[in-house]
C-alpha positions as CSV (number, residue, x, y, z in Angstrom):
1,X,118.0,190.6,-59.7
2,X,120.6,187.9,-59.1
3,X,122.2,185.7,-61.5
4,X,120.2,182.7,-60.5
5,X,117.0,184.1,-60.7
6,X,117.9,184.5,-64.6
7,X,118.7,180.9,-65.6
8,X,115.6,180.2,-67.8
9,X,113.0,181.3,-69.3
10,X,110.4,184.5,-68.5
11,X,109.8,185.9,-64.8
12,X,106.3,185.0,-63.6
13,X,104.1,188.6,-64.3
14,X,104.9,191.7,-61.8
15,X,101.5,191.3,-60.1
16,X,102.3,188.2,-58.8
17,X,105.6,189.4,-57.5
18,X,105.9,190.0,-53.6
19,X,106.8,192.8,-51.9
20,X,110.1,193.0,-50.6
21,X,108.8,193.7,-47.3
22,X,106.7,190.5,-47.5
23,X,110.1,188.4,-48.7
24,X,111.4,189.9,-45.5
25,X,108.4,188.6,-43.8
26,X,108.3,185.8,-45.4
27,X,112.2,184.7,-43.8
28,X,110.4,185.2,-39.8
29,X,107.3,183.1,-41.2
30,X,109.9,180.8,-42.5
31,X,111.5,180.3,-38.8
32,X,108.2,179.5,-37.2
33,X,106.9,177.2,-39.6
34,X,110.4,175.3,-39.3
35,X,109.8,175.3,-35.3
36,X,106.6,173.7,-35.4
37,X,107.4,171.3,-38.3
38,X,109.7,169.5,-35.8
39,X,107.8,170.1,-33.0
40,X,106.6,166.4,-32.8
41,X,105.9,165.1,-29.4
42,X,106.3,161.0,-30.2
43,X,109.9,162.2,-31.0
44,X,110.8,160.8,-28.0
45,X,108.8,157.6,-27.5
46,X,107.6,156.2,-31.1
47,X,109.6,153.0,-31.2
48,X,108.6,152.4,-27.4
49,X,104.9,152.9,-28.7
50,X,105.3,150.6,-31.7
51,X,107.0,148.0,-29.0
52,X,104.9,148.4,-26.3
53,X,101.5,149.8,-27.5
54,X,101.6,147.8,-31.0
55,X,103.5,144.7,-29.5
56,X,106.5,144.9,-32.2
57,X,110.1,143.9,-32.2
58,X,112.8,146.2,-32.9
59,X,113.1,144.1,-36.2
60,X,109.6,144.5,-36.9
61,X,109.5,148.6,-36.3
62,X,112.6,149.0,-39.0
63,X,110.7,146.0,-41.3
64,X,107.8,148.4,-41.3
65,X,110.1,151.6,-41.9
66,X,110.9,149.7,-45.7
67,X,107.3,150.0,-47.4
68,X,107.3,153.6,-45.8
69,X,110.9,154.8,-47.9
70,X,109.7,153.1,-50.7
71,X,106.6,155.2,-50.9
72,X,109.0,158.0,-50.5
73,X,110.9,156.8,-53.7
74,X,107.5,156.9,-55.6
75,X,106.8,160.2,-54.3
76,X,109.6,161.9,-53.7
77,X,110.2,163.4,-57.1
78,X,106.8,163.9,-58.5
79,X,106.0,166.0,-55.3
80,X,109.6,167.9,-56.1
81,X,108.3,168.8,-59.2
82,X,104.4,169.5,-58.0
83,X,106.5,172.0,-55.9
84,X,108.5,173.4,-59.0
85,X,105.3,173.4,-60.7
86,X,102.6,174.9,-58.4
87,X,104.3,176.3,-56.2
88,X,106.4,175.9,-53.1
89,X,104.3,177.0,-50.2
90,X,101.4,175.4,-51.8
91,X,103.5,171.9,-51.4
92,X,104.4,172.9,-47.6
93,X,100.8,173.2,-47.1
94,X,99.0,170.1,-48.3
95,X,102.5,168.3,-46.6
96,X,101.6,169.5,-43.4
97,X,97.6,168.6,-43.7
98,X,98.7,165.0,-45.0
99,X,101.2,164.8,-42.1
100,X,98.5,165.9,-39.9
101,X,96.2,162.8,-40.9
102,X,99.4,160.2,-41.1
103,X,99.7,161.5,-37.7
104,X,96.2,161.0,-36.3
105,X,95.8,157.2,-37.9
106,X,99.7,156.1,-36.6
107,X,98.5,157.3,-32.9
108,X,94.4,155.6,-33.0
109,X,95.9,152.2,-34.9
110,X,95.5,149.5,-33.6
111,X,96.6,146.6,-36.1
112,X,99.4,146.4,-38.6
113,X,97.2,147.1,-41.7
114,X,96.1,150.6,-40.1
115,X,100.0,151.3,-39.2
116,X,100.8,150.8,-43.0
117,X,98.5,152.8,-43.9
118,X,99.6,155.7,-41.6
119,X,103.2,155.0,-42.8
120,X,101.9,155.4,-46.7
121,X,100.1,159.0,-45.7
122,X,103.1,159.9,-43.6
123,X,105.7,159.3,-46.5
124,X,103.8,161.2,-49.1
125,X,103.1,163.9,-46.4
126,X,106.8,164.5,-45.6
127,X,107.9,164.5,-49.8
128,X,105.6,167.3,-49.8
129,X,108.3,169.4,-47.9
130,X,111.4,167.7,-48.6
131,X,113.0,170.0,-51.0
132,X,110.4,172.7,-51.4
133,X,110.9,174.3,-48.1
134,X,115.1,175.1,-48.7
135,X,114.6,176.1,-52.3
136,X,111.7,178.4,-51.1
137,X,114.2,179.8,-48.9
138,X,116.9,179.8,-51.3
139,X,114.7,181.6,-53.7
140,X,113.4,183.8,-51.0
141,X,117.0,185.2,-50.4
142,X,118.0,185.4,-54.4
143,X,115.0,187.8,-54.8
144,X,116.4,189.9,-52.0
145,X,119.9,189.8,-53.3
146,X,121.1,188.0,-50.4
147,X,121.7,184.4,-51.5
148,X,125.3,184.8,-50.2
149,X,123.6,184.6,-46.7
150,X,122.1,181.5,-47.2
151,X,124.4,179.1,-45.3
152,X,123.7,181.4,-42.0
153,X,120.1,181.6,-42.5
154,X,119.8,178.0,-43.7
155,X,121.7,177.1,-40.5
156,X,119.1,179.0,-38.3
157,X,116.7,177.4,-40.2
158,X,118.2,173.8,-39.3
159,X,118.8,175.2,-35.7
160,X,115.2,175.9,-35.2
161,X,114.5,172.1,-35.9
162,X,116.6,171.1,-33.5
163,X,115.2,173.7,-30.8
164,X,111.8,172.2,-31.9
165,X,113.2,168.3,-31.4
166,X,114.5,169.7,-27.8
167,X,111.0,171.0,-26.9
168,X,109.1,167.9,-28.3
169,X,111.9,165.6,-26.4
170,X,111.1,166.7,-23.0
171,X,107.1,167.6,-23.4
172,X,106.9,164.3,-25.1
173,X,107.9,162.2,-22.9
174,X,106.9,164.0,-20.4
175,X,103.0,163.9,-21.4
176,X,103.9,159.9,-22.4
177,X,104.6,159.8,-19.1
178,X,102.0,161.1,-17.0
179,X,99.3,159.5,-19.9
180,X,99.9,157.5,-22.8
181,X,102.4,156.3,-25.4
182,X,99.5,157.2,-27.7
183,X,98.6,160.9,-26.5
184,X,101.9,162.8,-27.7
185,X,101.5,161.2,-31.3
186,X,97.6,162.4,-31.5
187,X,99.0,166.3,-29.6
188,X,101.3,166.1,-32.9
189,X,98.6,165.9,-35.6
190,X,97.1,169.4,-33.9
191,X,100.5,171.1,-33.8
192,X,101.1,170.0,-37.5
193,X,97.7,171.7,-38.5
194,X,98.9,174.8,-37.0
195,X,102.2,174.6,-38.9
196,X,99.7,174.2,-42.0
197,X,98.0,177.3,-41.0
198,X,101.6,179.2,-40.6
199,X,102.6,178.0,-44.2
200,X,99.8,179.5,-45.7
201,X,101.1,182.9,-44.6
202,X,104.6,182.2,-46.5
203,X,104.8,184.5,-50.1
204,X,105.7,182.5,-53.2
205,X,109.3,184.1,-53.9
206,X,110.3,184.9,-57.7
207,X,111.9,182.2,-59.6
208,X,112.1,181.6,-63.6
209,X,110.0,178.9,-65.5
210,X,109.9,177.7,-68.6
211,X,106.2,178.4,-69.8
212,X,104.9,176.0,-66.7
213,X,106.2,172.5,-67.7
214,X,104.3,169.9,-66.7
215,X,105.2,168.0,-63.5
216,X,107.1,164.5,-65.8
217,X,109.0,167.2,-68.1
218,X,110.2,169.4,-64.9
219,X,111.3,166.0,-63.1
220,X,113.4,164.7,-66.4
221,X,115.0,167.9,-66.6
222,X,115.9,168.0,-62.8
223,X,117.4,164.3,-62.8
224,X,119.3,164.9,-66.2
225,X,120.9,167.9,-64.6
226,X,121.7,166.2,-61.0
227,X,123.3,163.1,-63.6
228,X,125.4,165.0,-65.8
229,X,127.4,167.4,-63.4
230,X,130.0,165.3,-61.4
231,X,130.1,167.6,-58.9
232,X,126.7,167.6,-58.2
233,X,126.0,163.9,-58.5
234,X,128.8,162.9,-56.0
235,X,127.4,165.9,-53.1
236,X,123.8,164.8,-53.9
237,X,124.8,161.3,-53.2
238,X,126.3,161.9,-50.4
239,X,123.5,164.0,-48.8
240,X,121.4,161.5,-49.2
241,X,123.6,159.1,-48.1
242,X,124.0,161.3,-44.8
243,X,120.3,161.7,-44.5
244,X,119.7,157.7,-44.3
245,X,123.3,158.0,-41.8
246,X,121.4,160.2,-39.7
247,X,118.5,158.0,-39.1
248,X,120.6,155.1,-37.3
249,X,120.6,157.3,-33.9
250,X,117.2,158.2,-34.0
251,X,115.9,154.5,-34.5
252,X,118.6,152.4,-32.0
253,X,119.1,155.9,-28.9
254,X,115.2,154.2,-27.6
255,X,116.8,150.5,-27.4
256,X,119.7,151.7,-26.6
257,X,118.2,153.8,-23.3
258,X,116.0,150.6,-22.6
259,X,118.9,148.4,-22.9
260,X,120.7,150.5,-20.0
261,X,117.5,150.5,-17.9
262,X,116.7,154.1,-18.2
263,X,113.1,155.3,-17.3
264,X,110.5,156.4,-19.8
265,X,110.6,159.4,-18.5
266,X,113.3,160.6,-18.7
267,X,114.2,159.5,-22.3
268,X,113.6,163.2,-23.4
269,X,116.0,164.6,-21.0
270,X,118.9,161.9,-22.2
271,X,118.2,162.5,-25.9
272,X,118.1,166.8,-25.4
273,X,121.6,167.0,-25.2
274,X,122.1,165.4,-28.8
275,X,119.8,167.7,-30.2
276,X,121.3,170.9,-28.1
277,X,124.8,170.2,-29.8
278,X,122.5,169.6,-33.2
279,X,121.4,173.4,-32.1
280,X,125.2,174.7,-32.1
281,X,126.3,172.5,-35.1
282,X,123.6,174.1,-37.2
283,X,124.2,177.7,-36.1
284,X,128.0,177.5,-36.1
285,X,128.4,175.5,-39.0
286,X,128.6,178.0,-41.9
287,X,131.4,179.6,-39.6
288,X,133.7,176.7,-39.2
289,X,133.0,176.3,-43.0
290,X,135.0,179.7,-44.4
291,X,137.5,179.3,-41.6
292,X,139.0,176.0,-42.7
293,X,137.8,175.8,-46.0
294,X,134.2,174.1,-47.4
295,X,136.2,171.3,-49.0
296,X,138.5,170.2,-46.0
297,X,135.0,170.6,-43.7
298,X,133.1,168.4,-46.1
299,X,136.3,165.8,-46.2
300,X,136.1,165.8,-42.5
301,X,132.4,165.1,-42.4
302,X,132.9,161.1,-42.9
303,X,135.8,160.9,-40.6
304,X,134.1,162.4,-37.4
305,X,130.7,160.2,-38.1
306,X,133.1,157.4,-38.8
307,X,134.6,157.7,-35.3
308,X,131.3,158.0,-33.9
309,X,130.3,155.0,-34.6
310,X,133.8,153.3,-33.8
311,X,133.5,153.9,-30.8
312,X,129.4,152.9,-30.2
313,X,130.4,149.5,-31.9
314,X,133.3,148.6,-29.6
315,X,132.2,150.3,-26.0
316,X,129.8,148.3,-24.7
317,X,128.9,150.4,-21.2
318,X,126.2,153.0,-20.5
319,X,128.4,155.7,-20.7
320,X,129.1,155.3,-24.1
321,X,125.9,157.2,-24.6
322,X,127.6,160.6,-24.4
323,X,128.9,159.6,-28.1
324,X,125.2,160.0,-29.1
325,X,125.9,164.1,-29.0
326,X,129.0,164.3,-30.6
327,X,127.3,162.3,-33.5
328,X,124.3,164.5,-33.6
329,X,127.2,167.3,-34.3
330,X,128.4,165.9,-37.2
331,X,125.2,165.2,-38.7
332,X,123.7,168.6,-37.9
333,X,126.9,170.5,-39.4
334,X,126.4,168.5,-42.7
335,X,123.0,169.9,-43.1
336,X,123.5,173.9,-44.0
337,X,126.9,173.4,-45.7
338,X,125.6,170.6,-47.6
339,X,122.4,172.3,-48.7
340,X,124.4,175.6,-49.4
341,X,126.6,173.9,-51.9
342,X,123.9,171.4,-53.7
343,X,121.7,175.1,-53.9
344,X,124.5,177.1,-55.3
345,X,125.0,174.6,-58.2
346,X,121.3,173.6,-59.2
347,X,119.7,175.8,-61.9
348,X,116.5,178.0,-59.8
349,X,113.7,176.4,-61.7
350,X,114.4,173.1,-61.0
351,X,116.0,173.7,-57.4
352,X,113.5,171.9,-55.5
353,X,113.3,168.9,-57.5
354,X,116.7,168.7,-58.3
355,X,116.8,168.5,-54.1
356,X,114.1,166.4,-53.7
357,X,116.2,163.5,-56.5
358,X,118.7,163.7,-53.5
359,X,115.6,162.9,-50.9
360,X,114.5,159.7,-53.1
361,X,118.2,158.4,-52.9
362,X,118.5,159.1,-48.9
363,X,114.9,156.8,-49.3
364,X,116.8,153.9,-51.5
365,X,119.5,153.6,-49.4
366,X,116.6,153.3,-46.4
367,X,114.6,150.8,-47.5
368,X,118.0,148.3,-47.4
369,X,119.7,150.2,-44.2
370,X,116.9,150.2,-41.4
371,X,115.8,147.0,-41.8
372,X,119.1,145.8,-41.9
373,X,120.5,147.5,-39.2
374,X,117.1,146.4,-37.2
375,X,117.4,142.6,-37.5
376,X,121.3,142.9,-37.0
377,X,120.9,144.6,-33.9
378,X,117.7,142.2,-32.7
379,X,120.3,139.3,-33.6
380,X,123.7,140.4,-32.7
381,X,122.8,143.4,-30.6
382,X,123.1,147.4,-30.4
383,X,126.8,147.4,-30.8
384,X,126.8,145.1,-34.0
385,X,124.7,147.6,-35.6
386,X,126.4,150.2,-35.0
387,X,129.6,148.3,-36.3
388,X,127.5,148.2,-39.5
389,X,126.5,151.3,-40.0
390,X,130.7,152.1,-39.4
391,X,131.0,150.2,-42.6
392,X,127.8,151.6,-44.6
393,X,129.8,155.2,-43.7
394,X,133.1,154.3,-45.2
395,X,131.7,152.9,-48.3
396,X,129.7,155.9,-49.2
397,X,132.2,157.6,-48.5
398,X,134.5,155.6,-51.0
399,X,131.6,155.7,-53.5
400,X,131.1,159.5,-53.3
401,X,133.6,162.0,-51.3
402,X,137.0,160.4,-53.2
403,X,135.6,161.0,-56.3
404,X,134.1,164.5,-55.6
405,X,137.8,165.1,-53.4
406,X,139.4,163.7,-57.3
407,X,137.3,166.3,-59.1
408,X,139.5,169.2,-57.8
409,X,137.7,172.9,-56.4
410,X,138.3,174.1,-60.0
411,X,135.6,171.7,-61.0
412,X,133.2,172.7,-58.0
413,X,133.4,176.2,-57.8
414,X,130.2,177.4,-60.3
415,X,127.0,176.0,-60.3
416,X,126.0,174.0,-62.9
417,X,124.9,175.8,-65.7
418,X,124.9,179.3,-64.5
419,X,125.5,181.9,-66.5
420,X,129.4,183.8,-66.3
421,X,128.4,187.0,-67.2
């Protein structure tokens, strides 16, 4: 049994343990329910529907996006810790269901109160997963004595999604096409029952806990530990901070095709390539990552998504557009390095809430950024916010890669807490 699987406290009893065929299983089951979690079909076309359908301004559709992170702040840890606590799959599960309703009231409302209220299910639906679905992986791979592979796997596993987004890019705007703005969100509530369905098939992996502590006690311990390691604070932080980065393409790439004059329909062809090159960031990441080094890749992070956005702010021409893939590269190749490291030095009982603190931060920095960026670009245009979000990137990464850089490796190299014997 690994190292990590021994960091506190007594193993759950041996009849509750899975086979290690079904922890084999379990990776495959893993894959699919990744595919379909992302397989959303108003990928594509949900700030057309909020602006068409819903009559709202770009400002509005980020205005609204503020209650919805802030739900996810309230949320975010106590469903980390439900996770740590009850189990992980059982959290994927009743995420998926709650999605599944979130999904079915956003596509049938039809005033602003109803949209809120689809925003409030959909927040609490999506904590559900955040965290619990890597540290079930991470813990799946531990138990097998394979956490080394976790990067790869992790960066299938992030692949998938973006084979998923491809999919829903092209059938989703497709179907909004030849129907409704409103049809691909309603398709998306079935597809995320299914993925419900496929959860329930996952085995809970081993990990240690502490005689079951309550879900309060688990999420104390999990935020003092995320505080008190450097290390782990400045990563975390910067996760996060990547997470809310990543959102700016998916809210302004609609405006930005309407802006040029580009077709409904074929918005999901023009946004598949971003995701393609998300496909070949997430697979190839882990490699690029012990070729040059996981520090100088993570250094390198800010100063390609930096550039990105450079060059968005001050090329004002359709053709600028082909910077939309290169960014979705950068972001993508964050995802399975990042996760890799912030797993590596989190203690196993309190991995998924210790992941999910990380989530709530992404949310904080949310609630400010998107409607920011929204009324800056509804005033001053596309290209002034993405000069703003240039700026939001260098000061995060002032505020958390220096001082991780400042650390030094000797300082990052063991998780926190893990034993050296």
């Amino acid at each position: 049994m690994s190292a990590r699987l021994e960091d506190s406290g007594p193993t759950a009893p041996p009849h509750d343990m899975p086979s290690r065929r079904d922890l084999e299983a379990n990776i495959r089951t893993f894959y699919i329910y990744r595919f379909l979690s992302n397989l959303q079909l108003w990928l594509p076309i949900w700030v057309l529907y909020l602006q068409q359908e819903r009559h709202l301004t770009l400002g509005q559709v980020t205005a609204l996006d503020a209650p919805f992170w802030l739900v996810v702040v309230v949320a975010e840890v106590p469903t980390g810790a439900f996770a740590d606590r009850y189990g992980r799959r059982t959290s994927l599960v009743v995420g998926s269901v709650v999605l599944a309703a979130a999904y079915t009231v956003f596509g049938l409302a039809d005033s602003y109160p109803l949209l809120l209220a689809s925003y409030g299910l959909w927040a609490i639906g999506m904590t559900f997963g955040n965290g619990a679905d890597m540290a079930l992986l991470y813990d799946n791979l531990a138990a097998l004595g394979h956490e080394d592979d976790y990067a790869r796997v992790a960066g299938r596993a992030y692949g998938l999604l973006s084979v998923a987004a491809v999919v829903a890019l092209l059938v989703g705007a497709t179907l909004a096409d030849a129907t409704r703005l409103d049809v691909p969100v309603l398709a998306s509530a079935a597809i995320t029952l299914v993925c419900a369905g496929v959860a329930l098939r996952l085995k809970e992996p081993p990990h240690r806990r502490d005689a079951r502590p309550g879900i309060w006690r688990t999420a104390r311990a999990g935020a003092a530990e995320a505080w008190r390691e450097p290390h782990l604070r400045y990563m975390l932080a910067f996760s996060a901070a990547l997470t809310a980065v990543a959102m700016v393409p998916i809210l302004l790439v609609q405006p930005y095709l309407a802006h040029y004059g580009a077709p409904v329909g074929s918005f999901g062809l023009l946004q598949a390539p971003a995701r393609l090159g998300a496909i070949a960031a997430a697979l190839y990441a882990y490699r690029l990552s012990n070729r040059i080094g996981e520090r100088r890749f993570i250094l390198a992070l800010p100063l390609w998504i930096g550039a990105c956005f450079l060059v968005l702010a001050a090329w004002d021409n359709a053709f600028a557009f082909v910077v939309f893939p290169m960014l979705a590269l950068g972001l993508s190749a964050a995802n399975p390095v990042l996760s890799d490291y912030l797993n590596r030095h989190t203690l196993a009982a309190r991995r998924a809430t210790v992941l999910s603190i990380g989530q709530l931060f992404g949310s904080l920095l949310m609630i400010g950024l998107e409607p920011a960026l929204g009324a800056i670009g509804q005033a001053a245009g596309l290209q002034a916010a993405f000069l703003a979000s240039l700026g939001f990137v260098a000061a995060i990464t002032a505020a958390t890669v220096v001082p991780w850089a400042l650390l030094g490796a000797s300082r990052q190299r063991e998780p926190a807490g893990a034993p050296t014997g």
